[in-house]
Phi, psi and omega in degrees: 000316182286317161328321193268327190261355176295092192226156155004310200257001151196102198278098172315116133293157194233124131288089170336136185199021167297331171251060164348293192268007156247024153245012146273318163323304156318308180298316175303320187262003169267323177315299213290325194309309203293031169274142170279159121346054174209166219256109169269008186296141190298150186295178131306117218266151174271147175227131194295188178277147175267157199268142167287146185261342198115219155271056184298134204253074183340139180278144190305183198239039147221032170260322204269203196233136181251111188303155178290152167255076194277348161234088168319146148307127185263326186126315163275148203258143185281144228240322180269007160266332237267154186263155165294000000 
C-alpha cells in the first residue's frame, strides 16, 4: 500500500516509535516544520500601573463554572515526565 500511494503531493512518513513519547514529540515538530511560517508577534504595548482592588473576596466556588476534569490525577507518577 504504501509503495503504490507514496506520491510527491502526498508523501508518507515512517515514525520511529520504540519511545512513544518522543515519537509524538517527532511528530509534532515535523507536521509544525511543513506549516509555512512567519512571525506575527505583536509590537509591544504599554500597559498603565495597575489599581489596587482593595479587600478582595474570591466569590463561593458554587458560583463559578469549571472545565470538566477529564483526566484526573490517579496519584501516580510517570516515570517519563518526571523532570531532572
Amino acid at each position: 500500500m504504501l509503495a503504490r500511494t507514496n506520491i510527491p503531493e502526498a508523501p508518507w512518513f515512517t515514525v520511529e516509535a520504540n519511545d512513544k513519547r518522543r515519537a509524538r514529540l517527532n511528530c509534532i515538530r515535523h507536521i509544525l516544520s511543513k506549516v509555512p511560517y512567519e512571525d506575527m508577534t505583536p509590537e509591544p504595548i504599554e500597559l498603565p500601573p495597575r489599581k489596587s482592588v482593595g479587600d478582595y473576596k474570591r466569590p463561593p466556588l458554587n458560583e463559578q463554572f469549571f472545565v470538566p476534569n477529564a483526566y484526573p490525577c490517579t496519584g501516580r507518577i510517570d516515570p517519563g515526565l518526571t523532570r531532572n
